[in-house]
PDB file of N, CA, C and O in Angstrom:
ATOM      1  N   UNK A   1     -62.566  31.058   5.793  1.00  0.00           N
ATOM      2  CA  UNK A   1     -62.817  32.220   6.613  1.00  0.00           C
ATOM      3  C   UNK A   1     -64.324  32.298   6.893  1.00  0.00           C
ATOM      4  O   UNK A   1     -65.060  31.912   5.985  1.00  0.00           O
ATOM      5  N   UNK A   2     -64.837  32.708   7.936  1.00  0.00           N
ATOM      6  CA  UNK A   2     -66.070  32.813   8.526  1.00  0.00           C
ATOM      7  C   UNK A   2     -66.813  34.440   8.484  1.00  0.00           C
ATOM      8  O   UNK A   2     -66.649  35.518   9.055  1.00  0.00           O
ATOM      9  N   UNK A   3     -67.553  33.960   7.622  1.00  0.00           N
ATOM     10  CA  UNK A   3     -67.957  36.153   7.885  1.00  0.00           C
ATOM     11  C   UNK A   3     -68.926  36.118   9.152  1.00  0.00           C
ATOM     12  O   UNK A   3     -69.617  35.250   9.686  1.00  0.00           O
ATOM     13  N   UNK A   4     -68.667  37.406   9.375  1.00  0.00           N
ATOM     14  CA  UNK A   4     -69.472  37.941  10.288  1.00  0.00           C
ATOM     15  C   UNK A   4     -70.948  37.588  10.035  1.00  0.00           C
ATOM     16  O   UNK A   4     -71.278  37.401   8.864  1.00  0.00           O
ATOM     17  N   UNK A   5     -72.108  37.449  11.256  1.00  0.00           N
ATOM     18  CA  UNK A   5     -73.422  37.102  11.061  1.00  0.00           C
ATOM     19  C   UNK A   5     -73.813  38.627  10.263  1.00  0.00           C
ATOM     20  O   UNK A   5     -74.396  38.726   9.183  1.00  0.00           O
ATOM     21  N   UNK A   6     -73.358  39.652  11.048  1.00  0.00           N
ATOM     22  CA  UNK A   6     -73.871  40.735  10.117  1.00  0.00           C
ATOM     23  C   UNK A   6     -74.071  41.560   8.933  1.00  0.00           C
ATOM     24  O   UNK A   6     -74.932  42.370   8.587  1.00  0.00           O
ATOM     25  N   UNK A   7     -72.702  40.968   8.279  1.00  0.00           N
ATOM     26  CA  UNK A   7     -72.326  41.008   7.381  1.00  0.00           C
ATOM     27  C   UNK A   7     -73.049  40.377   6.533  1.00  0.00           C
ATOM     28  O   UNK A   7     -73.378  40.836   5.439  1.00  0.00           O
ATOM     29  N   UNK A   8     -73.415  39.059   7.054  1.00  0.00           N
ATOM     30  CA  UNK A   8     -74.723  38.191   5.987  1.00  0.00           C
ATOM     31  C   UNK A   8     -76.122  39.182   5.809  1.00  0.00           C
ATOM     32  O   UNK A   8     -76.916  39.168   4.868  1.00  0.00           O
ATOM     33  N   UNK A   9     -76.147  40.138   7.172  1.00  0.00           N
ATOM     34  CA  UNK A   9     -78.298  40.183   7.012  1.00  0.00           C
ATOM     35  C   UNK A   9     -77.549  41.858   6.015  1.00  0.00           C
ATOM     36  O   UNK A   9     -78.472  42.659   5.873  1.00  0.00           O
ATOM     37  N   UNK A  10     -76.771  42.170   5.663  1.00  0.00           N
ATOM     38  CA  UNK A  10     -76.473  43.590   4.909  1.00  0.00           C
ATOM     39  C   UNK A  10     -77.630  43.582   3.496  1.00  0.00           C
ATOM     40  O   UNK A  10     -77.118  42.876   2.627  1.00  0.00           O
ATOM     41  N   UNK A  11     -78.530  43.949   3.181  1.00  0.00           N
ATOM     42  CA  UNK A  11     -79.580  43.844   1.920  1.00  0.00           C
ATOM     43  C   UNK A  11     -78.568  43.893   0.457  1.00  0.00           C
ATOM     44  O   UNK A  11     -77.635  44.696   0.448  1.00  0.00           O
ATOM     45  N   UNK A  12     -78.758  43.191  -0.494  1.00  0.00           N
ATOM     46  CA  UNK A  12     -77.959  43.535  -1.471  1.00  0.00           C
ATOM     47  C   UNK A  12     -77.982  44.757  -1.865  1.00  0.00           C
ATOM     48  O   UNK A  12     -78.780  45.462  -1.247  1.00  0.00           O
ATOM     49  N   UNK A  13     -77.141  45.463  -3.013  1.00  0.00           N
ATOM     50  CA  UNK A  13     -76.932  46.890  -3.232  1.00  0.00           C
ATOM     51  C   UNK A  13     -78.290  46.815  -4.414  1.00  0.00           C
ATOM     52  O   UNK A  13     -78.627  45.936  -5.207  1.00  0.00           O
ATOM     53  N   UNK A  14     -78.911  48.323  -4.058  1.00  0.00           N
ATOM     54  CA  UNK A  14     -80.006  47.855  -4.592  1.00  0.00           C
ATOM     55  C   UNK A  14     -79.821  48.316  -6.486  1.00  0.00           C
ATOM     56  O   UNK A  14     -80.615  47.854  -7.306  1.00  0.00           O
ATOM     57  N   UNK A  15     -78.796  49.155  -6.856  1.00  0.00           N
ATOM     58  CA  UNK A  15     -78.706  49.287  -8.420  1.00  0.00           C
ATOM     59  C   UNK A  15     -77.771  47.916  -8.827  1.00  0.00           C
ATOM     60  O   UNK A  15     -77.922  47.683 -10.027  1.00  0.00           O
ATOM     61  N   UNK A  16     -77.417  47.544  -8.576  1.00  0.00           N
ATOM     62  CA  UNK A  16     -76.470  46.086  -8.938  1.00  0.00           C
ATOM     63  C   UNK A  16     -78.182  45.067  -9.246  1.00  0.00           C
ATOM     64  O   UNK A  16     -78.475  44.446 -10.267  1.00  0.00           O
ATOM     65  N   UNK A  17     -79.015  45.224  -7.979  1.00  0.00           N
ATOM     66  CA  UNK A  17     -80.432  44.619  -8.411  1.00  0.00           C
ATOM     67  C   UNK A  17     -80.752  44.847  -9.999  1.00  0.00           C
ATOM     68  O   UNK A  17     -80.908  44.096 -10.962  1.00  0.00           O
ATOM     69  N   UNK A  18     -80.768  45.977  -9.830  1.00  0.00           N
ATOM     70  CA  UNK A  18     -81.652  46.597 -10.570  1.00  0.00           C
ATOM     71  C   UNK A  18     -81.168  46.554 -11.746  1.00  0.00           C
ATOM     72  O   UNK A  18     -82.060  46.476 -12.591  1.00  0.00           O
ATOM     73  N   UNK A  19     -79.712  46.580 -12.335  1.00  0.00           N
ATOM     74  CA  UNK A  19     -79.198  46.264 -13.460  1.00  0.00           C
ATOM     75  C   UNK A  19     -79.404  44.657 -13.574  1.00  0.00           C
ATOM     76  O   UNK A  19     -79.414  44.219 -14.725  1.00  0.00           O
ATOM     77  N   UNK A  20     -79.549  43.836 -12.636  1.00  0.00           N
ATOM     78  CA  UNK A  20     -79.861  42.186 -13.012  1.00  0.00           C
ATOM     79  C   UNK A  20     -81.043  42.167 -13.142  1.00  0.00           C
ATOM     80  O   UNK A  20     -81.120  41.035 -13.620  1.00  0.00           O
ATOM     81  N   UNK A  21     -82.244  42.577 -13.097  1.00  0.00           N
ATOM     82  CA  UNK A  21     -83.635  42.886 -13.764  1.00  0.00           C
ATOM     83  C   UNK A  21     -83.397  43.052 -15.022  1.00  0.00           C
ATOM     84  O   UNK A  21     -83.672  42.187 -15.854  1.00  0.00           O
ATOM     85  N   UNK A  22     -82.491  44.951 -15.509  1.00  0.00           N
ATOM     86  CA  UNK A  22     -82.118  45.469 -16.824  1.00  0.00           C
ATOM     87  C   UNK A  22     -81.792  44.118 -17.814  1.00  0.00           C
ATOM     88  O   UNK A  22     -82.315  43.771 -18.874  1.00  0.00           O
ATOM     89  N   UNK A  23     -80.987  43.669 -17.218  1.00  0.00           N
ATOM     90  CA  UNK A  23     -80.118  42.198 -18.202  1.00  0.00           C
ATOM     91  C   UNK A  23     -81.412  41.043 -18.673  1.00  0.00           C
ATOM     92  O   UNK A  23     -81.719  40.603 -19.781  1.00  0.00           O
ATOM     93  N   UNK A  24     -81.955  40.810 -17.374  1.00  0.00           N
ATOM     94  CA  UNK A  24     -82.926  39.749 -17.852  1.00  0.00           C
ATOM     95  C   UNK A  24     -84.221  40.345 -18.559  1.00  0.00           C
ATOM     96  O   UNK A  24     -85.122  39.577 -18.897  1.00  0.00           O
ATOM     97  N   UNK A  25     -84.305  41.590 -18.761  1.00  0.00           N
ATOM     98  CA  UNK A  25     -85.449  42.297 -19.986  1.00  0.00           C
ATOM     99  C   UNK A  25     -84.675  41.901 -20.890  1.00  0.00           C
ATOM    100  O   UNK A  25     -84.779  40.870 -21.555  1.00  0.00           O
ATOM    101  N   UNK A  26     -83.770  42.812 -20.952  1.00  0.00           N
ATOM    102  CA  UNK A  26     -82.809  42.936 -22.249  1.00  0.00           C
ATOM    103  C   UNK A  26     -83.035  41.325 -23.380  1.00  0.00           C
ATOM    104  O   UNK A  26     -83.654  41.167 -24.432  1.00  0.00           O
ATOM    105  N   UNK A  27     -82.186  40.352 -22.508  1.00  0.00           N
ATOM    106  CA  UNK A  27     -82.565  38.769 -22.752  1.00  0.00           C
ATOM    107  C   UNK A  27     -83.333  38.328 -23.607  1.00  0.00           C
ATOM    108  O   UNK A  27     -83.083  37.711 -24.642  1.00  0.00           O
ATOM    109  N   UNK A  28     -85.017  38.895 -22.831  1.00  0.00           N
ATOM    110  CA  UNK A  28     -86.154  38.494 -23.203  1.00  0.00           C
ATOM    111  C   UNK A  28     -86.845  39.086 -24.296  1.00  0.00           C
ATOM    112  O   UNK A  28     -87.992  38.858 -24.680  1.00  0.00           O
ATOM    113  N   UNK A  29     -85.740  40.118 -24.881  1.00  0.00           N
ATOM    114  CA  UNK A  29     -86.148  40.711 -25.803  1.00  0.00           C
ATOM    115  C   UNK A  29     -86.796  42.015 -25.762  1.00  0.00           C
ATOM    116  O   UNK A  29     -87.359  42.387 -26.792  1.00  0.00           O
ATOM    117  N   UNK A  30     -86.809  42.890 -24.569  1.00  0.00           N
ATOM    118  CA  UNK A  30     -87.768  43.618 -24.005  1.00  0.00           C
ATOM    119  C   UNK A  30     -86.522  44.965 -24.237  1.00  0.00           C
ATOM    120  O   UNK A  30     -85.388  45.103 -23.779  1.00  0.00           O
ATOM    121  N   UNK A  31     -87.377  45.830 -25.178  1.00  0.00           N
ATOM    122  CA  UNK A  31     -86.212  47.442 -25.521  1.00  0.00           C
ATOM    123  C   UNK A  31     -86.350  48.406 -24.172  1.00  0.00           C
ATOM    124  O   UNK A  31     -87.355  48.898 -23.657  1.00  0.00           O
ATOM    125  N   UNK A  32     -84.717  48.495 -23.743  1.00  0.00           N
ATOM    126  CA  UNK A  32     -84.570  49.393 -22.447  1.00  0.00           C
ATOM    127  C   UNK A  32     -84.240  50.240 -22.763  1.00  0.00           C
ATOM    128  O   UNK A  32     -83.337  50.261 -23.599  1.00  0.00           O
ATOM    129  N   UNK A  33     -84.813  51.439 -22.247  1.00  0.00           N
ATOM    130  CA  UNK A  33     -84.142  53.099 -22.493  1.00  0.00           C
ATOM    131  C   UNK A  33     -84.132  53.388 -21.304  1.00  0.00           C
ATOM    132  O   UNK A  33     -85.044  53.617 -20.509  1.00  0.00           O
ATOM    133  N   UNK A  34     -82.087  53.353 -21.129  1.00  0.00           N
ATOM    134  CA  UNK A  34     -81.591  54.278 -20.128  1.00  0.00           C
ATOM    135  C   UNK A  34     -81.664  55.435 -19.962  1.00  0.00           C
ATOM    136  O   UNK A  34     -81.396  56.247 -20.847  1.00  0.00           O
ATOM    137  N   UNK A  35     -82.056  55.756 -18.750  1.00  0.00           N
ATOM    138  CA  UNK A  35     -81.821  57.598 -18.651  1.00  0.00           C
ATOM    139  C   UNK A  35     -81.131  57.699 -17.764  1.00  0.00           C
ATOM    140  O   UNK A  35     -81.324  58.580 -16.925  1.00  0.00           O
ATOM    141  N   UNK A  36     -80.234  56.930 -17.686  1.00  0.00           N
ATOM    142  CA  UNK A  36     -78.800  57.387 -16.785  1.00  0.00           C
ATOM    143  C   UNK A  36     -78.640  58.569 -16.737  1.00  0.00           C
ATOM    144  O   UNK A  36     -79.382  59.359 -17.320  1.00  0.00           O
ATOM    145  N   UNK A  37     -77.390  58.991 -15.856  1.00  0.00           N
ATOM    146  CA  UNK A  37     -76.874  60.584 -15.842  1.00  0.00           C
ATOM    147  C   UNK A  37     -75.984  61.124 -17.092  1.00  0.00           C
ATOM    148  O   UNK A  37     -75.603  62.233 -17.468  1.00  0.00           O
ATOM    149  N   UNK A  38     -75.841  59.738 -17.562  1.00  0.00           N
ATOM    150  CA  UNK A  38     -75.099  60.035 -18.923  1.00  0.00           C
ATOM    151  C   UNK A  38     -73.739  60.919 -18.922  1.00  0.00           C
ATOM    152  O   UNK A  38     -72.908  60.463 -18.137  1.00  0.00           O
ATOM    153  N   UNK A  39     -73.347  62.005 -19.579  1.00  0.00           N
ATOM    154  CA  UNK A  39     -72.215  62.691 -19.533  1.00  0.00           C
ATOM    155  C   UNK A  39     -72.398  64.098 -19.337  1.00  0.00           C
ATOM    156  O   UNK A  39     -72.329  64.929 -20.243  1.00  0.00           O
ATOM    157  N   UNK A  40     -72.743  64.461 -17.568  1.00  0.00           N
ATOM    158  CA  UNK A  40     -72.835  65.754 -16.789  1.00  0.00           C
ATOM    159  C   UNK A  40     -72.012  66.776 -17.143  1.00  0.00           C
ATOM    160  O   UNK A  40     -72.549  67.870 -16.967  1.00  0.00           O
ATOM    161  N   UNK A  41     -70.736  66.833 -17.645  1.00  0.00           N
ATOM    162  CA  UNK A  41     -69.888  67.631 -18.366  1.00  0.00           C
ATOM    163  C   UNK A  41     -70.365  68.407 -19.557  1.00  0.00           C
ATOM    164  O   UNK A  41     -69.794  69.374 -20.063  1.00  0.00           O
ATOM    165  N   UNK A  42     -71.705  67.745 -20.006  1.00  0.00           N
ATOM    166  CA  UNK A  42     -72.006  68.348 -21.374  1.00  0.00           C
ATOM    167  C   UNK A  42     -72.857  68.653 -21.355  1.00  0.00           C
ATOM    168  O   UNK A  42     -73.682  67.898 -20.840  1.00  0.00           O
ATOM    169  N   UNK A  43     -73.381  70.113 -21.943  1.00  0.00           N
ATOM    170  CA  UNK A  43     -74.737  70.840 -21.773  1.00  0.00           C
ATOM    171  C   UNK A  43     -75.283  69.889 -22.688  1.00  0.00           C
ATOM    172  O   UNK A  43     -74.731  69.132 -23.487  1.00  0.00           O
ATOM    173  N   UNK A  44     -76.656  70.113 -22.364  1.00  0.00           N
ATOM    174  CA  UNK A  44     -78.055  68.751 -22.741  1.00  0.00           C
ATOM    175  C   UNK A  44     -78.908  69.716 -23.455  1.00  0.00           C
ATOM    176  O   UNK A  44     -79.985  69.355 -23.930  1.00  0.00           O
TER     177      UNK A  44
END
């Protein structure tokens, strides 16, 4: 199947990036602290 040309120039999603950065710290030994949204249901 042939994709669309436009479909190619679409920029990757940029948190999918950004978690493949997270991974290759992680790797290298480098301590990540998420501050995700964590669990919004629960007073903080």
């Amino acid at each position: 199947m042939k994709i669309a040309q436009r479909i190619q120039t679409i920029p990757p999603y940029l948190f999918a990036e950004i978690d493949k950065k997270k991974e290759e710290a992680i790797k290298k030994g480098v301590d990540i602290i998420n501050l995700g949204i964590g669990d919004p249901d629960q007073p903080t």
